[in-house]
BALOBA-1460 file (C-alpha; in Angstrom, 3 decimals):
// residues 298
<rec num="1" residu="x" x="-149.303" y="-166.303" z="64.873"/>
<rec num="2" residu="x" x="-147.610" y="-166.291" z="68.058"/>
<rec num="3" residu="x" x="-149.971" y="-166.295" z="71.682"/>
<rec num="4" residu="x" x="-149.233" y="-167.116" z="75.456"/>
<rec num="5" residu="x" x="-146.164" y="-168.703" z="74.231"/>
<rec num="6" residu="x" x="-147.154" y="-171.138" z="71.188"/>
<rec num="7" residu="x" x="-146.789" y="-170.528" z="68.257"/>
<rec num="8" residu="x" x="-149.485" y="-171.233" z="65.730"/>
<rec num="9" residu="x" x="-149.270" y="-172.329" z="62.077"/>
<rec num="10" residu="x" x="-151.493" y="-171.265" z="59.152"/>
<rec num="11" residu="x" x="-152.313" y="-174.679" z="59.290"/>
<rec num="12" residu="x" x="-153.455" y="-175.066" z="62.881"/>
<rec num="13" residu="x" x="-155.501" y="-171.920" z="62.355"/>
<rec num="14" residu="x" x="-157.074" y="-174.105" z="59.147"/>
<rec num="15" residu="x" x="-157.710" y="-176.607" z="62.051"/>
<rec num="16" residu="x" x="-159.097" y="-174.412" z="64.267"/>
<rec num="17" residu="x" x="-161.609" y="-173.409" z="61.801"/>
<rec num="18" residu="x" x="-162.655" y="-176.785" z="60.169"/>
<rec num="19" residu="x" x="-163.518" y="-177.911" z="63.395"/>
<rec num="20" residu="x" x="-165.735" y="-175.157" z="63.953"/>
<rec num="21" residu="x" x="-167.257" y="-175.468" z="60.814"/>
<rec num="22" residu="x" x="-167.227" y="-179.650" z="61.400"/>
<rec num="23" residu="x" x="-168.856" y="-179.486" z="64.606"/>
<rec num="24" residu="x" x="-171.256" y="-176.474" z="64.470"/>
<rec num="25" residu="x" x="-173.173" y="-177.895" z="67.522"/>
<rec num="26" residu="x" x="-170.295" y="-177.547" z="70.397"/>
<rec num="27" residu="x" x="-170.753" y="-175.384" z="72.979"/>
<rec num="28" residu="x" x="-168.359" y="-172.669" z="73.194"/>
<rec num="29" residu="x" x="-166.609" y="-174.424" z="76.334"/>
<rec num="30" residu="x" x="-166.928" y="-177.922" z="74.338"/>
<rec num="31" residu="x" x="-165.128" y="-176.100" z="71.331"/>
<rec num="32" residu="x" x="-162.425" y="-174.851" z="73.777"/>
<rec num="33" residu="x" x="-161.678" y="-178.677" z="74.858"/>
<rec num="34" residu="x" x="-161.806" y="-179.870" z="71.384"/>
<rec num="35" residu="x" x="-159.291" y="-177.399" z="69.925"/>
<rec num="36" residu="x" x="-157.142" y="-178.189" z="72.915"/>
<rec num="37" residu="x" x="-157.114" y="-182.124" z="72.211"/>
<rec num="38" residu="x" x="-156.349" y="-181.402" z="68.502"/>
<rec num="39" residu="x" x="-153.877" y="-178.971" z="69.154"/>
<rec num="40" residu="x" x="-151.757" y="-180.938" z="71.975"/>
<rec num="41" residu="x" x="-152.388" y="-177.657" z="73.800"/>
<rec num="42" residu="x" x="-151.858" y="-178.534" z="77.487"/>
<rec num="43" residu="x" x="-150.180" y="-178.038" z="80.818"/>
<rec num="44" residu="x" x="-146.563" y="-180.123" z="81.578"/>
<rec num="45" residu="x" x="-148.970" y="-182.336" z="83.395"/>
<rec num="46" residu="x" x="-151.392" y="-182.956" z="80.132"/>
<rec num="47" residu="x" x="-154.224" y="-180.747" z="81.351"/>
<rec num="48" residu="x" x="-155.707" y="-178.977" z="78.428"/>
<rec num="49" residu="x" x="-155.036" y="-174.918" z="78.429"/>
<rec num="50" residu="x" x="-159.177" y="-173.591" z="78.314"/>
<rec num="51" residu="x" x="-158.431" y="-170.035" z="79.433"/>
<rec num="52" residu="x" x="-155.666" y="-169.472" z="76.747"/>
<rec num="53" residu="x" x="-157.519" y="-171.659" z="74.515"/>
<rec num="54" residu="x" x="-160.354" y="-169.449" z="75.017"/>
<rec num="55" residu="x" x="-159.161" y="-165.806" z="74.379"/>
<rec num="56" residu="x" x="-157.250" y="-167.054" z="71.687"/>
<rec num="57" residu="x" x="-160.327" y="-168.161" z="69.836"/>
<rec num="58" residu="x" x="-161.872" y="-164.513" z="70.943"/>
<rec num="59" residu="x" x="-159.297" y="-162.995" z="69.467"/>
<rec num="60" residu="x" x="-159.654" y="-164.882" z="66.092"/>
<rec num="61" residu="x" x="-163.180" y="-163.992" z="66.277"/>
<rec num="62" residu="x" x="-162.007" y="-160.346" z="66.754"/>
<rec num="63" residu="x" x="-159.945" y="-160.634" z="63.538"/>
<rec num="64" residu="x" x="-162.747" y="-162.003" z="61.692"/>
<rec num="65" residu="x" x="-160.956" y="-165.485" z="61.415"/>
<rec num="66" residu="x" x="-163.968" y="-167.853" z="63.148"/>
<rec num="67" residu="x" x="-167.304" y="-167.052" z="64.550"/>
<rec num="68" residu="x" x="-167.760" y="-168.683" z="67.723"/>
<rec num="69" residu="x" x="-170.205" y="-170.375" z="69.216"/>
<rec num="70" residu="x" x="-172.928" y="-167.732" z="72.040"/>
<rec num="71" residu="x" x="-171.938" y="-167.330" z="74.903"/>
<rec num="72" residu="x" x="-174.263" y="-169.378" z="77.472"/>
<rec num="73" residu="x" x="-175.925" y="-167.230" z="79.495"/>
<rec num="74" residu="x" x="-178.084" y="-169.682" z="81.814"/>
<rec num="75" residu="x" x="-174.789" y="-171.563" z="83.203"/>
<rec num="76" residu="x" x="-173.441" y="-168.305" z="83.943"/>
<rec num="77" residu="x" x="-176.000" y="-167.023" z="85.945"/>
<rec num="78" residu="x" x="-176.426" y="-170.459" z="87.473"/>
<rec num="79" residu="x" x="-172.847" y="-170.418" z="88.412"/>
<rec num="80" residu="x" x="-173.760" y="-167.031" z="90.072"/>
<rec num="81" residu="x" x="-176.295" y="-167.902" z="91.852"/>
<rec num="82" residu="x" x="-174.108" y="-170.552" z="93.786"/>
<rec num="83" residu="x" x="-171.502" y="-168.273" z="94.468"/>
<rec num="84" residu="x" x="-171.703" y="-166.809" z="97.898"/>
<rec num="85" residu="x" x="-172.288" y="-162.715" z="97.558"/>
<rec num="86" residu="x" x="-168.772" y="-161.123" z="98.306"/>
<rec num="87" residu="x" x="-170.654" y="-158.935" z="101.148"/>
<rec num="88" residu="x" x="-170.994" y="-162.517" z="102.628"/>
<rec num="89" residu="x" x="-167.361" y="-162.795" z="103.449"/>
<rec num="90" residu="x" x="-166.792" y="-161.747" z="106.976"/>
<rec num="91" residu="x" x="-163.244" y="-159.800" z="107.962"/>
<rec num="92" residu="x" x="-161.585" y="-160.043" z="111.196"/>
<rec num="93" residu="x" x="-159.754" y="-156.627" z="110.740"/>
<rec num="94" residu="x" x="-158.253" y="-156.842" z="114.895"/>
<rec num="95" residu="x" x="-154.887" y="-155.218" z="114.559"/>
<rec num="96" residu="x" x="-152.024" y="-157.237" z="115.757"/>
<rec num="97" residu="x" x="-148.682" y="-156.001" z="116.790"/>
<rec num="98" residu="x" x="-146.563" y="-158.366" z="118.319"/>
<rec num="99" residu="x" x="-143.321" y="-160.522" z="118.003"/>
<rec num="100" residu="x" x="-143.151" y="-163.163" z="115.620"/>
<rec num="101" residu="x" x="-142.348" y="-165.553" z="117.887"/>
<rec num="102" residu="x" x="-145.575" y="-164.660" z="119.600"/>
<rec num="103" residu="x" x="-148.148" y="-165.773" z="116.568"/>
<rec num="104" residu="x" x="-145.636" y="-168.760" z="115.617"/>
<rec num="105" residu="x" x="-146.023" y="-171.333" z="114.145"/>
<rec num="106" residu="x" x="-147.380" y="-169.185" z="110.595"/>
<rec num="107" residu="x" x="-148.104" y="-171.808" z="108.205"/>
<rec num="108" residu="x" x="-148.901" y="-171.110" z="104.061"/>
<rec num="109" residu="x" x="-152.167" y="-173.075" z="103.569"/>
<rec num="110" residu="x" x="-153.442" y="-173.754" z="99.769"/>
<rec num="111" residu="x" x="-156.644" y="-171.034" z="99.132"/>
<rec num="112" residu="x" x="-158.754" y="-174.032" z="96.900"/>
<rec num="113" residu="x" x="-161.274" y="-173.292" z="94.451"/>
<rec num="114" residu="x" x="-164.608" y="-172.465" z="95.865"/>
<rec num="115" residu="x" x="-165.369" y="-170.096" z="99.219"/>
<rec num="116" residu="x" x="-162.034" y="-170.069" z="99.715"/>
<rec num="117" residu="x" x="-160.158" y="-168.800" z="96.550"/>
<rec num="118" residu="x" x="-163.280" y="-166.455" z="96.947"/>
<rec num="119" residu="x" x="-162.015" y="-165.340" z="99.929"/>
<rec num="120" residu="x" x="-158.597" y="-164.886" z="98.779"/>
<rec num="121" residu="x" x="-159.660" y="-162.957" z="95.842"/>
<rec num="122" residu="x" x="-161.645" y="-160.289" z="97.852"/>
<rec num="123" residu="x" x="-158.488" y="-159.799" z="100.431"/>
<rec num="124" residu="x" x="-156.112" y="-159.244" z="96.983"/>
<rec num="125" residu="x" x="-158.702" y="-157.024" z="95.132"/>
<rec num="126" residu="x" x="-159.225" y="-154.726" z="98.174"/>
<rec num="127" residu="x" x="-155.985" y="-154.265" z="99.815"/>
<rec num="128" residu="x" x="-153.423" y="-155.348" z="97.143"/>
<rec num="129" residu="x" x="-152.454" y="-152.823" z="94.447"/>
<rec num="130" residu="x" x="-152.816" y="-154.919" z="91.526"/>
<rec num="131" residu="x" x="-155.686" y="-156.673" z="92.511"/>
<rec num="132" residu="x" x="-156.592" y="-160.077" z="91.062"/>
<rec num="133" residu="x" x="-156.122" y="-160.566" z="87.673"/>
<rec num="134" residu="x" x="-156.793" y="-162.741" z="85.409"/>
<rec num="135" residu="x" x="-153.621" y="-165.476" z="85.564"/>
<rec num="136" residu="x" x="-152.835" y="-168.206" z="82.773"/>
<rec num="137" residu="x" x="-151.277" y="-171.124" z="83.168"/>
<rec num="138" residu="x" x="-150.771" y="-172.548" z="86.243"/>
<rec num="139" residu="x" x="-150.771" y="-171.150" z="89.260"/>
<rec num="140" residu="x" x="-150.875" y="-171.578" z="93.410"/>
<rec num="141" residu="x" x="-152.827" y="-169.273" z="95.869"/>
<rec num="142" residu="x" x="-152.398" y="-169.061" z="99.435"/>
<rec num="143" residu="x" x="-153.685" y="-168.026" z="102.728"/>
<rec num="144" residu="x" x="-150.682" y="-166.883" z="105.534"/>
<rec num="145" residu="x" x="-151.825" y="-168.120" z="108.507"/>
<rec num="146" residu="x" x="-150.976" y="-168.148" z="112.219"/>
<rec num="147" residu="x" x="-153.628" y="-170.768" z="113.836"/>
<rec num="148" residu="x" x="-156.726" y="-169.795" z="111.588"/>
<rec num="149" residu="x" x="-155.930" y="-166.089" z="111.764"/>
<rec num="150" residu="x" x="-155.474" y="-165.173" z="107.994"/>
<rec num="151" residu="x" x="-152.266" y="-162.768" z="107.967"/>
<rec num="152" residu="x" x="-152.247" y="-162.232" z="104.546"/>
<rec num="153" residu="x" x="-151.964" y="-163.767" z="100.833"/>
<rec num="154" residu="x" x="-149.583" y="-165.219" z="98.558"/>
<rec num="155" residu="x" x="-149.482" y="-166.330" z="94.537"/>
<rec num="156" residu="x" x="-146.858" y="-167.974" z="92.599"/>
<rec num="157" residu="x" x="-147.693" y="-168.522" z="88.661"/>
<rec num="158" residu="x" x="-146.430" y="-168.472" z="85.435"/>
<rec num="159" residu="x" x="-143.378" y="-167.176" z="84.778"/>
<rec num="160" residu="x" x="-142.219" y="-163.973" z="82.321"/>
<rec num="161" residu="x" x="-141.783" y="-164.995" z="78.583"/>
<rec num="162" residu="x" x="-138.475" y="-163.570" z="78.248"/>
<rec num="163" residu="x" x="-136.497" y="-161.770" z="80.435"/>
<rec num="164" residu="x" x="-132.897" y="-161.061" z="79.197"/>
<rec num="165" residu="x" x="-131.120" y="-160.333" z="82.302"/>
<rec num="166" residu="x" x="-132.880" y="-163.489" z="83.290"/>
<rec num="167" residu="x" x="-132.072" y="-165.247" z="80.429"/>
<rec num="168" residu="x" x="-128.393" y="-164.215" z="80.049"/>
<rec num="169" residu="x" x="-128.003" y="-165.224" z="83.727"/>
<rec num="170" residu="x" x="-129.257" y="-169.330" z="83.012"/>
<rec num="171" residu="x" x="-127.597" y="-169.208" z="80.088"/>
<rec num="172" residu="x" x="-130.621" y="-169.780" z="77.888"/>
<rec num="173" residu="x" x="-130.688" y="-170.314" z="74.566"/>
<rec num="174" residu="x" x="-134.501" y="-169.526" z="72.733"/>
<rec num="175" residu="x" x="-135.237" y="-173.634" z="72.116"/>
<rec num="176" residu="x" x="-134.336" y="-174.099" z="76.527"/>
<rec num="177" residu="x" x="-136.206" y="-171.115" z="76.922"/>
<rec num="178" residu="x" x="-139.317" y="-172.458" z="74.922"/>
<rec num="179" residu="x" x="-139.283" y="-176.212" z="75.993"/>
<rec num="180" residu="x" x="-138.333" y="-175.502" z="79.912"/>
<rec num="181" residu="x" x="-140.103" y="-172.153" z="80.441"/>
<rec num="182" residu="x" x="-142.138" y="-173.724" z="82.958"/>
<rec num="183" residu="x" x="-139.809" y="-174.450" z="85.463"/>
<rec num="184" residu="x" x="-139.779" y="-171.182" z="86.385"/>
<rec num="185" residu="x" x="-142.983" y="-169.580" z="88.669"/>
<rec num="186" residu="x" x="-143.266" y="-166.001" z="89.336"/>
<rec num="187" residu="x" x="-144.405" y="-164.653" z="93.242"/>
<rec num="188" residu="x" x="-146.792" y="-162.670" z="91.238"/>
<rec num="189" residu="x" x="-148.501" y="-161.905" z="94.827"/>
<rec num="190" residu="x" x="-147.279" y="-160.735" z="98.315"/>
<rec num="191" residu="x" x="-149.633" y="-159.572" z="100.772"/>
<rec num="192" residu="x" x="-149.452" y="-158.839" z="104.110"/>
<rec num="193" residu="x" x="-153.123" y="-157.515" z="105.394"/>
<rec num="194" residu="x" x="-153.009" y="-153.590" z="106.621"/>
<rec num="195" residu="x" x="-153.633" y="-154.236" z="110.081"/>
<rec num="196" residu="x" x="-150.438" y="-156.902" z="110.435"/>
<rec num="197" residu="x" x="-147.559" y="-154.904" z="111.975"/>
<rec num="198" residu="x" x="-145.146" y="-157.843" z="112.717"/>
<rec num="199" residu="x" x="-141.387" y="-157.784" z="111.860"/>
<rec num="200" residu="x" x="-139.641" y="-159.944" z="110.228"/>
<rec num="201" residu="x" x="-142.968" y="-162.251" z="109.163"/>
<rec num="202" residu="x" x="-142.872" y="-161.352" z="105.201"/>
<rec num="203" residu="x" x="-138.997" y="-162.895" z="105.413"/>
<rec num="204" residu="x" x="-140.253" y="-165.837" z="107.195"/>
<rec num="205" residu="x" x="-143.337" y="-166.280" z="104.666"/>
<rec num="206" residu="x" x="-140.237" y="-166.157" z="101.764"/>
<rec num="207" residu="x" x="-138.605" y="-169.029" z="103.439"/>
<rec num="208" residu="x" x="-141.610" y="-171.254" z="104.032"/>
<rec num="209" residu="x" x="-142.876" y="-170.677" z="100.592"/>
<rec num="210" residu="x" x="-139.231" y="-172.001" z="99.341"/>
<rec num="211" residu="x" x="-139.141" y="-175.335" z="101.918"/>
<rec num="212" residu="x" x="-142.964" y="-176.281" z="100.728"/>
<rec num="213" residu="x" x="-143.465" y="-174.957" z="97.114"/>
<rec num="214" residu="x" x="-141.514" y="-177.125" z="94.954"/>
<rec num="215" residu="x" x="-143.546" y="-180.306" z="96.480"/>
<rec num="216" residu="x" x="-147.002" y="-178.464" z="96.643"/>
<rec num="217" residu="x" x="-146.768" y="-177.514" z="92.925"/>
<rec num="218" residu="x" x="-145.289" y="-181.385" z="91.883"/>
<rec num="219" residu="x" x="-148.870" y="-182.642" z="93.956"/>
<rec num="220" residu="x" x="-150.409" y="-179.930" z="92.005"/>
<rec num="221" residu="x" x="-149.329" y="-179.839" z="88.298"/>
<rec num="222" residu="x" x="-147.078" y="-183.372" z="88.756"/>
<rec num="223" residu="x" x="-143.889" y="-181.561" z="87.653"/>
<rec num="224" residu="x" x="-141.335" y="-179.443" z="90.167"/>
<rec num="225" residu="x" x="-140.514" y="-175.785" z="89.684"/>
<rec num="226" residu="x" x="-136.509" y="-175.221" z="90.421"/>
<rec num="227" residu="x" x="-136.266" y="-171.271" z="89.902"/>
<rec num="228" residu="x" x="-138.609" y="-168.477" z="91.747"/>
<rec num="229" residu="x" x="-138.531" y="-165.060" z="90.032"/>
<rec num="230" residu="x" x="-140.560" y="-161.888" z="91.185"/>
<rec num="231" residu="x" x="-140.809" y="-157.887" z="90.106"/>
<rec num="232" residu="x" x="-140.576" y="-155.164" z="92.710"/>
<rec num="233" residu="x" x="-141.916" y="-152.209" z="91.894"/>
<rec num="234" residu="x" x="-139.226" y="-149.818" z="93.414"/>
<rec num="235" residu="x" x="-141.484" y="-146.372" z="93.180"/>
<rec num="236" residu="x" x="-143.679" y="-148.189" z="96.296"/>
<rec num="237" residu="x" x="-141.191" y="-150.858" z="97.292"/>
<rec num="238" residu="x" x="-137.809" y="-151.582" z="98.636"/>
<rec num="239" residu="x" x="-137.834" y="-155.314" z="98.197"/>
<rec num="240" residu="x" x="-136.109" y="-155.616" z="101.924"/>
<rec num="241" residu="x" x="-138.165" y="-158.923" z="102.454"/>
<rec num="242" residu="x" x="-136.682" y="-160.474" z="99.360"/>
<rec num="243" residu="x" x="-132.985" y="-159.309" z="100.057"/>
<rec num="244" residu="x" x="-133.180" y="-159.886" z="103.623"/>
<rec num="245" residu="x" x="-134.181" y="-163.895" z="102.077"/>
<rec num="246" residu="x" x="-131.135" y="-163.971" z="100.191"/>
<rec num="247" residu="x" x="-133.099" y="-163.533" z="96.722"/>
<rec num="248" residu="x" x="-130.516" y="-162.224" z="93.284"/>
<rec num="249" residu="x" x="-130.939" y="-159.177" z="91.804"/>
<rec num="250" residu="x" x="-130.511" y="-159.332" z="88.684"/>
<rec num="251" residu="x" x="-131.253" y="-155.527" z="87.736"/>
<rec num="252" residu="x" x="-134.567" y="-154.043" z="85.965"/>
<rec num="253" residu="x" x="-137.320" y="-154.781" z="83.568"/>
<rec num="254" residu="x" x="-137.610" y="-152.982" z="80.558"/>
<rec num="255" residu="x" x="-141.123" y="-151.619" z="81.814"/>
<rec num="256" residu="x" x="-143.417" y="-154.596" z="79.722"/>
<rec num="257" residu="x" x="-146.127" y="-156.767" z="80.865"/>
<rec num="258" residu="x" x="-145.899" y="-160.294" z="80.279"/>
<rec num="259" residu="x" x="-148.240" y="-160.408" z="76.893"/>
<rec num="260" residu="x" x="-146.802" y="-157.098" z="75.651"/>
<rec num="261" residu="x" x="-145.029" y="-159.071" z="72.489"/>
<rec num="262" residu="x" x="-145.437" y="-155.651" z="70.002"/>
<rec num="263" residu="x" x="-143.805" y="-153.243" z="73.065"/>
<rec num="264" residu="x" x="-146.963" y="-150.856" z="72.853"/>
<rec num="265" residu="x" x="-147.660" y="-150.607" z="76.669"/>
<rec num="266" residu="x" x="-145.513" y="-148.823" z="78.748"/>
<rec num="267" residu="x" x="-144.834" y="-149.847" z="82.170"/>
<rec num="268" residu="x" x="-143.069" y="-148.913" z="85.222"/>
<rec num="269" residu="x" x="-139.614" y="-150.599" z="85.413"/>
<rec num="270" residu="x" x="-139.362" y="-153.063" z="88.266"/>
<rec num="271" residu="x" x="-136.286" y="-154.947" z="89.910"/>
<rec num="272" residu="x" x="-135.691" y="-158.042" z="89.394"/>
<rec num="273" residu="x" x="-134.935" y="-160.931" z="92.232"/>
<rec num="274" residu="x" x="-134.437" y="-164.651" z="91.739"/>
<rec num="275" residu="x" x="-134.221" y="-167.877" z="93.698"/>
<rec num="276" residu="x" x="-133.209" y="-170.807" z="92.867"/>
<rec num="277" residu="x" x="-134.911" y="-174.019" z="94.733"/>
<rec num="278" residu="x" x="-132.078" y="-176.163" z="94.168"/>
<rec num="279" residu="x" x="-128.367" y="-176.062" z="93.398"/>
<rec num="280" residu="x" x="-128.239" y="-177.912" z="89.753"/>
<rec num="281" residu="x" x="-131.586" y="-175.389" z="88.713"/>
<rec num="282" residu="x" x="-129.329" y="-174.057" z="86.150"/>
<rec num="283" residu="x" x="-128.518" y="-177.744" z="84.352"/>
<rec num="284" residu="x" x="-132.342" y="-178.645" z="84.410"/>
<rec num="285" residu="x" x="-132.951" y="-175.121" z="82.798"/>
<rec num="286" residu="x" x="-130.713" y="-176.072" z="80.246"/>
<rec num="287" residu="x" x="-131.824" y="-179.844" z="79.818"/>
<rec num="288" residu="x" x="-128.344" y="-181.012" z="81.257"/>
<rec num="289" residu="x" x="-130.806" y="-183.164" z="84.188"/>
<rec num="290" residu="x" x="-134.356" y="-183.660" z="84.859"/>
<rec num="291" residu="x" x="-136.253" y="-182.170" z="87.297"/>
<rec num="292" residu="x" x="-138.893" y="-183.372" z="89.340"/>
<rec num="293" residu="x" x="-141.647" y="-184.858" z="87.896"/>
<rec num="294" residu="x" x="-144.925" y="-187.833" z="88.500"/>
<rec num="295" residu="x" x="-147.113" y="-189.592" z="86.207"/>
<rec num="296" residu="x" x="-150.795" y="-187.669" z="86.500"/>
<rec num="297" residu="x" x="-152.663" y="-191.086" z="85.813"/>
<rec num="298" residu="x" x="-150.346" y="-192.664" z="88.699"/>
């Protein structure tokens, strides 16, 4: 079986269900962790992979393969009731139209887990058009800022599986692909609130996200990204911001999502831009040098 990227033997799923069987008394999220330390299924920077962990176990259950543990239904409404109401989340909605100049210095500040990924989510669920979905793997979030005026939001996460225009252009091979996948991150979210009218600012967003990114995501996840990649959907988009920043083309998709392995859900194609965060990105795709990387236990 193949999911987000592994791929699973018959005898890891024999694993996978001894261990249920072993250790009937885990807790669904305690199962998760287990199956993660017996699987070696983590992040490049050894953090175990719980939210692909978990749907992968759902969707054994699904298939009749395991029987999982209940749901627990008191943590989840205790983790409710500490989570601020999202009518408690006050928006300054002031229209501003100036110069850049005139609301520089904009800075890209990290939206962290708690009120303020909150806050991030509600801004991307109301006024972006994909709204917040769910996002495996690793990923940043953050606020655009000028002062403490929120301008809009930004993502970068885990990159496309394959991508053969991509692909072709590294030079890939399946193995590179499989082993270095990660040092690519997707700007999986670009938004500049409805009320912003100010030229020029998503370029200059682009080109702070590219001088601070690689070293935010090596503090992060202990490893450092050297390719950006990001869809534009042309019906709604020109992708000037990403051109005008000097991003590749590299043509369009083949109208997929990411987990769409069996090609069953049809799309609408997007283009295609890269960016490379250094110049030898193509010979640490490739495992020709090493990129970036820290010890997490340093």
């Amino acid at each position: 079986m193949v999911y987000s990227g592994r791929n699973f033997t018959s005898e890891e799923i024999e694993l996978i269900q001894w261990t249920r069987k072993k250790y009937p008394q885990l807790s669904r999220t305690e199962l998760v962790r287990t199956i993660c330390e017996f699987l070696g299924w983590t992040t490049p920077a050894g953090r175990p992979k719980r939210p692909q962990c978990t749907s992968f176990l759902e969707m054994l259950e699904e298939e009749g393969l395991i029987k999982l543990p209940p749901i627990d239904v008191s943590r989840k409404r205790s983790a409710i009731a500490l989570t601020p109401a999202i009518t408690e989340i006050q928006i300054d909605t002031t229209p501003i139209s100036k110069e850049l100049k005139a609301i520089e210095p904009i800075h890209l500040e990290i939206a962290r887990a708690g009120s303020d990924l909150k806050r991030w989510r509600h801004y991307v669920n109301e006024y972006h058009m994909l709204g917040d979905k769910k996002v495996f793997g690793s990923r940043l979030a953050y606020f655009i800022k000028s002062n403490e005026t929120i301008l809009g939001c930004l993502q970068f996460s885990a990159s496309s599986w394959a991508l053969s225009s991509r692909d072709e252009w590294i030079g890939w091979k399946a193995q590179d692909r499989k082993l270095r996948l990660h040092l690519i991150v997707n700007n999986s979210r670009f938004l500049i609130l409805p009320w912003i009218n100010v030229k020029n600012l998503a370029s200059k967003v682009l080109s702070l996200a590219i001088k601070q990114l690689q070293e935010d995501w090596l503090r992060e996840y202990c490893y450092a990204p050297v390719l950006l990649e990001t869809f534009v959907d042309t019906s709604h988009f020109a992708g000037t911001c990403y051109k005008a920043s000097n991003w590749t083309y590299l043509g369009e998709t083949q109208g997929r999502g990411r987990m769409d392995r069996e090609k069953e859900y049809g799309l609408s194609r997007k283009a295609i831009y890269m960016y490379p965060l250094q110049k030898d990105f193509k010979d640490c795709l490739k495992g020709l040098k090493p990129c970036k990387t820290v010890n997490p236990d340093d």
